[in-house]
C-alpha positions as a Python dict, from the first residue, in 0.01 Angstrom:
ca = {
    (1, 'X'): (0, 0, 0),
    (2, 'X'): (190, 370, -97),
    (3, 'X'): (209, 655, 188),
    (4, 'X'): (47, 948, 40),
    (5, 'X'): (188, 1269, 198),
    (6, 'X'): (-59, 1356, 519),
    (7, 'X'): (-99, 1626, 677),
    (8, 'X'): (-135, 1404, 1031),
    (9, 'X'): (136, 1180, 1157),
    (10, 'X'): (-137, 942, 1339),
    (11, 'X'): (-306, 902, 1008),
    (12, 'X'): (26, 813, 869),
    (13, 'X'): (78, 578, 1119),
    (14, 'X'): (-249, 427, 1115),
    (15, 'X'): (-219, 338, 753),
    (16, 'X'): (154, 213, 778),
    (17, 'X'): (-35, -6, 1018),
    (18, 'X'): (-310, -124, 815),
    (19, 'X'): (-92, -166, 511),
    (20, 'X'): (93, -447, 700),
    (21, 'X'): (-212, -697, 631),
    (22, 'X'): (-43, -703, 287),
    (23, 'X'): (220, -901, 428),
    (24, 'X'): (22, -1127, 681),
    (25, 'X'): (194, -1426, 629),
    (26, 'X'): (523, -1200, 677),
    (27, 'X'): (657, -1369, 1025),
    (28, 'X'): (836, -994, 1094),
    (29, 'X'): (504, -856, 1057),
    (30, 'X'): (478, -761, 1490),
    (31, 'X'): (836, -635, 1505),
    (32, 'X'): (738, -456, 1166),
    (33, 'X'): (438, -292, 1359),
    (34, 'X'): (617, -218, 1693),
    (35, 'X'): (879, -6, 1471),
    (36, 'X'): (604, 156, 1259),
    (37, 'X'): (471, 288, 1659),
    (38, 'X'): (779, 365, 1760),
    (39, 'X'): (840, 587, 1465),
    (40, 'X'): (524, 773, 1548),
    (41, 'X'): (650, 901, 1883),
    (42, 'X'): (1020, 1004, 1720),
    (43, 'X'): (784, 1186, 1416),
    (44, 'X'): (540, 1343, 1714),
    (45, 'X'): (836, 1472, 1887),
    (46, 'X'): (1016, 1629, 1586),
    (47, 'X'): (705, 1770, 1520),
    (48, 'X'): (672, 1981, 1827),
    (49, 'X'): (1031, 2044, 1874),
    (50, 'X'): (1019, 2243, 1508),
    (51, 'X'): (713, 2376, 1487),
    (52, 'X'): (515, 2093, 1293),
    (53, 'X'): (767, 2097, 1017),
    (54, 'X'): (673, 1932, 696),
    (55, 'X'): (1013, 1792, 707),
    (56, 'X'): (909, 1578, 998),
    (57, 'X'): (610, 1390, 749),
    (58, 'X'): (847, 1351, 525),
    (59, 'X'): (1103, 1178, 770),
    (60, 'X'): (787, 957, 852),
    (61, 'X'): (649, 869, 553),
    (62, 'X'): (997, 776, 394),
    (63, 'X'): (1094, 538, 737),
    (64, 'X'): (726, 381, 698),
    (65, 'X'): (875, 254, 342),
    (66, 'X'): (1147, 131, 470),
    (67, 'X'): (1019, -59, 735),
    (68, 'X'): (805, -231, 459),
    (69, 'X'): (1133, -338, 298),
    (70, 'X'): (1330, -435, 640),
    (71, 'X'): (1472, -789, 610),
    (72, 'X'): (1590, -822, 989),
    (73, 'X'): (1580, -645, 1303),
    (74, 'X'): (1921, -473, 1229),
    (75, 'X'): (1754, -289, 963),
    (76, 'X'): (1489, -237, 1144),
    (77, 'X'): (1706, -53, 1448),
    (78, 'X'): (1909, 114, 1141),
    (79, 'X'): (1581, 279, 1052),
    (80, 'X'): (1438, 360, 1358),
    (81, 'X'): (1804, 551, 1441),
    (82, 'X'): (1828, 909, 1358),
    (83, 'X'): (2060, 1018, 1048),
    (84, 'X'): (2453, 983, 1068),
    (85, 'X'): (2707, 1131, 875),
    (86, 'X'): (3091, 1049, 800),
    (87, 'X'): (3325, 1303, 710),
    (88, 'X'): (3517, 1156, 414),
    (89, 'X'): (3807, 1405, 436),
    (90, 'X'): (3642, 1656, 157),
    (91, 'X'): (3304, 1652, 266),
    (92, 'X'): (3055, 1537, 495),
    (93, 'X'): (2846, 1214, 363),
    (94, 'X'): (2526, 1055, 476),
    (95, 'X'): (2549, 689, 607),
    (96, 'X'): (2349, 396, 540),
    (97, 'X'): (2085, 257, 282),
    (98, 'X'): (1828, 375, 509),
    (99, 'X'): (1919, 756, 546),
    (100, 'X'): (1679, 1017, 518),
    (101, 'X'): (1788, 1345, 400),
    (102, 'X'): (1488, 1560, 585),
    (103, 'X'): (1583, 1416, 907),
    (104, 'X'): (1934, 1521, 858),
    (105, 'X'): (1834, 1860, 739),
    (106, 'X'): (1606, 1873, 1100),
    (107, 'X'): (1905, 1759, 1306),
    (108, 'X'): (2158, 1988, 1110),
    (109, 'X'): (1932, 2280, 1230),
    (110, 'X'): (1925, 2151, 1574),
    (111, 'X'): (2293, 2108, 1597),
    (112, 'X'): (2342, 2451, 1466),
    (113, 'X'): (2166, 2591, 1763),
    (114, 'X'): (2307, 2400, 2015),
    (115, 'X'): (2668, 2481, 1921),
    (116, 'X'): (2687, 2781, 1998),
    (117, 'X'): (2897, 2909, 1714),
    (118, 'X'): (2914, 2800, 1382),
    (119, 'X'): (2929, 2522, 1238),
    (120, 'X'): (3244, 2359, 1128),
    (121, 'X'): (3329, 2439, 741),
    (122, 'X'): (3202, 2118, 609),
    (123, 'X'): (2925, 2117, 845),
    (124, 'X'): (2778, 2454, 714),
    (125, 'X'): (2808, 2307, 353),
    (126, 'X'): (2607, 1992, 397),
    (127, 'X'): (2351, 2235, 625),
    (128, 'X'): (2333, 2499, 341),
    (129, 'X'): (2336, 2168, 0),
    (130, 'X'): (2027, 2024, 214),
    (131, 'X'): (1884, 2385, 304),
    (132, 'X'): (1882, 2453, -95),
    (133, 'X'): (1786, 2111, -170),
    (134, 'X'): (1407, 2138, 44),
    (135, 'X'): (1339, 2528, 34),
    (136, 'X'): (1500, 2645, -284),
    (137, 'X'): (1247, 2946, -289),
    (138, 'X'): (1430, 3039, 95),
    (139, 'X'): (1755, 2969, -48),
    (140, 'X'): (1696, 3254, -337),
    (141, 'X'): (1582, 3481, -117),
    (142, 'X'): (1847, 3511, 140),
    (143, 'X'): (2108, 3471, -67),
    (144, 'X'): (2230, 3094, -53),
    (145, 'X'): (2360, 3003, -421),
}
């Protein structure tokens, strides 16, 4: 069953649910549903730490898909963690199949706060190639090229 962007995580979550009976005879199919609720309390709280983001749907309806494709319950925690990043010596890089770019955007804005300061050099660059990459229209406007 496809995710259709909603404007409600619980309805999200609800039909992640539901579209689980298309794998019934799935023997994952509880851990499957356990991660799906988990996810809906790591979505709810993104969505009140930053303002009911649209970022934070996206973050959901992107980990609901790849719960549906999990093969084991090392994906599963892989998809259920937030998004990492390696520094490769040139830039920084997301990590893992399951890696969802919104969620890094919402944590890049998070850690930018929390420094401080600024960010390192490489830091600001992946902040400002994901900034671009989701509000273009922002990007113009202030100046980011």
């Amino acid at each position: 069953m496809p995710i259709k962007k909603l404007p409600d995580v619980d309805i999200q979550i609800l039909l992640g649910i539901a579209g689980l009976s298309e794998l019934a005879n799935d023997k994952f199919v509880f851990e499957r549903m356990a991660a799906i609720i988990q996810l809906g309390g790591q979505i709810r709280g993104y969505l009140k730490e930053f303002c009911n983001s649209p970022l934070a749907l996206a973050v959901c309806e992107k980990k609901i898909k790849f719960i549906y494709q999990a093969k084991n319950k090392t994906d599963l925690n892989e998809i259920l963690s937030h998004a990492k990043v390696r520094y490769n010596y040139n830039e920084i890089v997301p990590v893992g199949r399951f890696h969802v770019e919104e969620e890094e955007l919402l944590i890049w804005c998070k850690t930018s706060l929390w420094c401080g300061g600024p960010l390192c050099d490489a830091g600001f660059k992946r902040y400002m190639k994901l900034f671009k990459k989701f509000y273009p229209e922002y990007a113009n406007e202030i100046g980011i090229y």
